[in-house]
Structures are given as structure tokens and as C-alpha cells.
Steps between C-alpha positions, in 0.01 A plus 500: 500500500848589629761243518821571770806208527542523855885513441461820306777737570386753231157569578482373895223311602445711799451825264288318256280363837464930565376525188270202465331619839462841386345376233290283655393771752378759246267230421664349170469103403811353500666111476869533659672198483849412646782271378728347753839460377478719190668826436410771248593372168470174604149513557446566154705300288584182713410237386399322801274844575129441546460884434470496103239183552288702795524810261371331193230351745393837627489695155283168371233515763498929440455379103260239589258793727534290841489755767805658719455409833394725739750724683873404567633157537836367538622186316822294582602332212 
């Protein structure tokens, strides 16, 4: 799972979109999911984030053996 505020102006959402597609086309699963109106740090420790919530969801269903789904999808949370 990669998580990208959509205000970022650290790590830009249109280089982290190059890298989620290369890494979708060399055949990788992945779960990208994008944040309108949250920036870098804010993404993380905001309090109104859903990131930490989706994250902790995520890791619990890897813990709990429910399968990855197939390929690449993008979220908007």
C-alpha cells in the first residue's frame, strides 16, 4: 500500500504516479491510494487523516492472511 496527500509538495504526486505505474507494469501488486487535501506530513500525523486508520486496516488483513488483490488498484480516500 502506498499512501500520497495529493497536496504533497515534497514527494509530488505526479512522481509518485511514475513510480506506482512502473511498478505496476513490471507486474508487482500494489494498493495506491490518494488523499485530497493532504500534504506530506500531514498525511501522517493529522488528525483528521484517514491514512493511519487505512494503514492499520491494511497491515490487519496482511496479519489476518486475506489475500492482496490482484494487480494495481487505485484508491481515493
Amino acid at each position: 500500500m502506498v499512501g500520497q496527500g495529493l497536496t504533497d509538495n515534497l514527494v509530488l504526486p505526479t512522481e509518485q504516479e511514475k513510480w506506482v505505474a512502473a511498478r505496476c507494469a513490471g507486474g508487482q501488486r500494489l494498493e495506491y491510494r490518494t488523499y485530497q487535501g493532504f500534504d506530506h506530513v500531514g498525511l501522517v500525523v493529522d488528525p483528521e487523516s484517514p491514512l493511519p486508520a487505512d494503514l492499520v486496516a491494511w497491515t490487519q488483513d496482511r496479519f489476518d492472511r486475506k489475500p492482496e488483490k490482484a494487480g494495481c488498484e487505485t484508491v481515493e480516500g
